[in-house]
Each structure stands twice: as C-alpha cells, then as structure tokens.
C-alpha positions as CSV (number, residue, x, y, z in Angstrom):
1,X,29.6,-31.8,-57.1
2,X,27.1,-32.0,-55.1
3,X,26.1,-29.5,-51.6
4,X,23.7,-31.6,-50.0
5,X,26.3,-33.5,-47.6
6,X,28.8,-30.8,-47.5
7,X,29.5,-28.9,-44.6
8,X,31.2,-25.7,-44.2
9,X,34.8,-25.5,-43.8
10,X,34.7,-23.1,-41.2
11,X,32.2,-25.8,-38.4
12,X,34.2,-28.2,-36.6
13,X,32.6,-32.1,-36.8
14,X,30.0,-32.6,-34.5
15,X,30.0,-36.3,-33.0
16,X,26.4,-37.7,-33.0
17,X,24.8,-37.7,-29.9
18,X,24.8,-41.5,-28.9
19,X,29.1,-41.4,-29.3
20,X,29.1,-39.0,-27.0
21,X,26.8,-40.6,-23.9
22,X,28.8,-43.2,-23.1
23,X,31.8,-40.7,-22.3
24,X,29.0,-38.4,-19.8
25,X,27.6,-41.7,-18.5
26,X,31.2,-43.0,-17.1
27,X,31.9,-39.6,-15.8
28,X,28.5,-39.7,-14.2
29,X,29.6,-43.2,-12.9
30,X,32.2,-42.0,-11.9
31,X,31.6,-39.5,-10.0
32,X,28.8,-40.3,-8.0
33,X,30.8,-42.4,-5.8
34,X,33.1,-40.2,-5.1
35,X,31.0,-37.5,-4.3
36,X,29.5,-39.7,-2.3
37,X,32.2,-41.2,-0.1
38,X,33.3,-37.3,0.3
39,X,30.0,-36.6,1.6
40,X,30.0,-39.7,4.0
41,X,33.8,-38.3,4.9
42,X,32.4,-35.0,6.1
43,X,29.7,-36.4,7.7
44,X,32.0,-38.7,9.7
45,X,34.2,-35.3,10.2
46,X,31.4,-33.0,11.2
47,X,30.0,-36.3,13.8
48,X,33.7,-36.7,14.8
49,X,33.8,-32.8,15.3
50,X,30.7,-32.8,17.1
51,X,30.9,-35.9,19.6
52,X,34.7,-34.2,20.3
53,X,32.8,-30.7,21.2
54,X,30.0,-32.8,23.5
55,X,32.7,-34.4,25.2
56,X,34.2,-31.5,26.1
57,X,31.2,-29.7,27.4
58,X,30.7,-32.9,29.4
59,X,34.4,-32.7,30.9
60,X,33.8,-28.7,31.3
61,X,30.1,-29.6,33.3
62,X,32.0,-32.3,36.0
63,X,34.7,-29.9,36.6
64,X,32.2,-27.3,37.3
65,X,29.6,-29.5,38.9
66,X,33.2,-30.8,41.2
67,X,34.1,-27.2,41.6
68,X,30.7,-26.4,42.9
69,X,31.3,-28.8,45.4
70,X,33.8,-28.6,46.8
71,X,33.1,-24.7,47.5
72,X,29.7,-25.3,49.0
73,X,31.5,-28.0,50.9
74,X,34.1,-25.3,52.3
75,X,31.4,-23.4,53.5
76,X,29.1,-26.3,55.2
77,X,32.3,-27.9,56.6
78,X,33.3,-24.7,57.8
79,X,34.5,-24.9,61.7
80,X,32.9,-21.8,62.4
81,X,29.3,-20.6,62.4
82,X,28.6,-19.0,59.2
83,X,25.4,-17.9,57.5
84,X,24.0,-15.6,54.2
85,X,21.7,-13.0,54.8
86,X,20.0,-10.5,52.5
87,X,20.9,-7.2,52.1
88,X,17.6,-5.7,52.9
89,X,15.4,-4.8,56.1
90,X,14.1,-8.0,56.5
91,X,17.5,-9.8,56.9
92,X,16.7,-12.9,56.6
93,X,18.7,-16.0,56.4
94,X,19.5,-17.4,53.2
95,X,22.3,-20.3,54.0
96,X,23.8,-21.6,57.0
97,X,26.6,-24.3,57.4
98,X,26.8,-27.1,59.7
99,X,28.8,-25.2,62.6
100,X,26.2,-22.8,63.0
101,X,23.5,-25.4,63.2
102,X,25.6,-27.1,66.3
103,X,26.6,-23.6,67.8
104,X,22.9,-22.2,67.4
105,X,20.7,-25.3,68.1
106,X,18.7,-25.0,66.0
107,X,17.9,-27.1,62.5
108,X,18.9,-25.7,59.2
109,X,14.9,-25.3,58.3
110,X,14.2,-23.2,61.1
111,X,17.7,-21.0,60.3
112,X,16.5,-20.7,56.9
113,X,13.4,-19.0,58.4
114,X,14.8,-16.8,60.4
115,X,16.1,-13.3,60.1
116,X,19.4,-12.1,61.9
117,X,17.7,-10.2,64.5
118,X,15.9,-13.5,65.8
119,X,19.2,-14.3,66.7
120,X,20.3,-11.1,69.0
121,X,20.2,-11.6,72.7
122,X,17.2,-10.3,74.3
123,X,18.0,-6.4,75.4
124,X,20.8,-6.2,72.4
125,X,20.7,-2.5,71.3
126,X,19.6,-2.7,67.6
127,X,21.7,-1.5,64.7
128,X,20.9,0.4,61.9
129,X,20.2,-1.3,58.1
130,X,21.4,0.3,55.5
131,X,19.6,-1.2,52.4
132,X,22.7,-2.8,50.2
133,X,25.1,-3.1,52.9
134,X,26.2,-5.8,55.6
135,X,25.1,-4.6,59.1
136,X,28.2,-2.7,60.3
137,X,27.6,-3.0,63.9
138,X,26.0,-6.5,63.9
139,X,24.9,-7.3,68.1
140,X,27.7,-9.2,69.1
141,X,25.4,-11.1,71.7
142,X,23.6,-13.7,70.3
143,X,20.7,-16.1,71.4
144,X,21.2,-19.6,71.1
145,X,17.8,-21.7,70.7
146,X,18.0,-22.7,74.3
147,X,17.7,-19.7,75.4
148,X,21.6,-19.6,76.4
149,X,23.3,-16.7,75.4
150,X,26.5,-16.4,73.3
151,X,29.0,-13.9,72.9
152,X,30.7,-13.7,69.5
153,X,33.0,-11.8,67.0
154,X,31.6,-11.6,63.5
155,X,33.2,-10.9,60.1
156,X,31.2,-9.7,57.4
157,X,31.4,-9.3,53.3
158,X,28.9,-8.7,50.2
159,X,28.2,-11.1,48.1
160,X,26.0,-12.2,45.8
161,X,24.0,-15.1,46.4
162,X,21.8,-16.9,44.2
163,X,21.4,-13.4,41.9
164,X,20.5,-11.3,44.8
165,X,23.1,-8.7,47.0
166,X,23.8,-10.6,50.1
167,X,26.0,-10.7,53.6
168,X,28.5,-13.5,54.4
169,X,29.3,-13.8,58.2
170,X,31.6,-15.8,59.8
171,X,31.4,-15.6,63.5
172,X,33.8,-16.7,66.1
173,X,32.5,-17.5,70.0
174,X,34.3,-15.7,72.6
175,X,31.8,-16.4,75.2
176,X,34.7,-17.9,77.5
177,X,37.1,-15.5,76.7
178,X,34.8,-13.1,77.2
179,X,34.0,-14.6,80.7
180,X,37.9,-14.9,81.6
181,X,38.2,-11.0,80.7
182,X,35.3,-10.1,83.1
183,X,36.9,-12.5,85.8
184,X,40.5,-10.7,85.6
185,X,38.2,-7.4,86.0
C-alpha cells in the first residue's frame, strides 16, 4: 500500500479549482443583472419620490403666491383709506391702498414718503408717540394734498410689516356728517 495519494479519512474531497468557477461565474452572471435592475428600480423610486415632493412644493408656492394675493388685493381694493406706518417717532408711511390715494390726492410715491403727521390739518394739536404703539389719539383732521381739509374716524392695530412693528389704519371720512352735526348746532 502505498501513502502518496491517500488522503486522510477525516478531510472532506476538495473539488479542483476550475470545477468550481463555472458555478461562481453563473452566480456572478446572475446576479449582476439583478442587482442592477434593483438599482435602476430605486433610482426610478427615489426620481419618482423626488419629482412627487417638487411637485408639491410647486402646488404649496401657487397657493401661497394666490394667497398672497388675494390679501394684498383686500387691502389695495379696500373702499376705505388705509395705510401702514411704523411704530416709531418718525411715523412714516410704509403702504397705502388705492382709496387713500383717491381720498388723499396724492400718488402712492409721494405717500410712501411721507410720515402721518404730513397728513394732520394745519393747527391739529399733536399727539404723543409712544415708541411700539399705534398713536392712540391719531388727529382726526386731516390734510388732503389740495390743501382741503378732511375730517375722519380712524381705526388702528399692530402689526408686523415686512419684519418690522407697524400700525394698520383704516379711516372713514365724516367730513359731511361732521358738517350736518355742526348745521343742526
């Protein structure tokens, strides 16, 4: 008996390395493909994902954008004078609709560089401004840019406007019924 080609009982057979290739090579083969669609799968998933989240931001923007107008468009269409001013000692005018252009006579531009005491009547007592509040007496006789004066009612709130602390008014002309008081005198 010879040893030389004898091998151990207790070591399993071990296939030579070329029978065994072919078996890696197909599972390679295989595979790859597959591994490959899945990857173009998720891609298509995460673009699918990904176009559906743009679109929504899009929707999200118009109804925003349409929201945005059609509250700026409450306040310019506004049948009353109304304007912004800051909540400061200078007072000036921030925003003004269309009524209080035609009420006022004078162009948004020039409005917008005003201050609210450029419109008091000449001879209106002043009022005090308390820094961070709307004017709590506001004159309640105003100058027009004709020089006409106007008699009014105002109603006031804080807001913010464009990031800084601001005053809404809305004001309501009572010149005539003013003049129909002092004729019933």
């Amino acid at each position: 008996m010879t040893f030389r080609n004898a091998r151990p009982p207790s070591v399993a057979p071990v296939n030579p390395p070329d029978a065994a290739q072919p078996e890696l090579d197909s599972l390679s083969a295989l595979s790859q493909p597959t591994l490959q669609k899945e990857a173009e799968l998720a891609a298509q998933k995460n673009c699918a994902a990904y176009a559906n989240l743009l679109s929504e931001q899009e929707k999200t923007s118009a109804q925003l954008q349409k929201s945005e107008r059609q509250y700026r468009q409450l306040f310019q269409a506004h049948p009353q004078p109304m304007w912004v001013y800051t909540q400061d000692e200078r007072l000036r005018i921030l925003a003004v609709n269309d009524a209080m252009v035609a009420t006022y006579g004078y162009s948004e531009a020039e409005l917008l560089n005003m201050a609210v005491s450029d419109l008091w009547a000449p001879g209106t007592p002043s009022c005090s401004v308390v820094q961070g509040q709307c004017l709590r007496q506001m004159p309640t006789r105003h100058r027009r840019k004709n020089g006409s004066v106007l008699d009014v009612e105002v109603s006031a709130r804080s807001i913010e406007f464009n990031g800084q602390k601001a005053c809404q008014i809305m004001a309501t002309d009572v010149t005539e019924r003013r003049r129909m008081e002092r004729e019933l005198e």
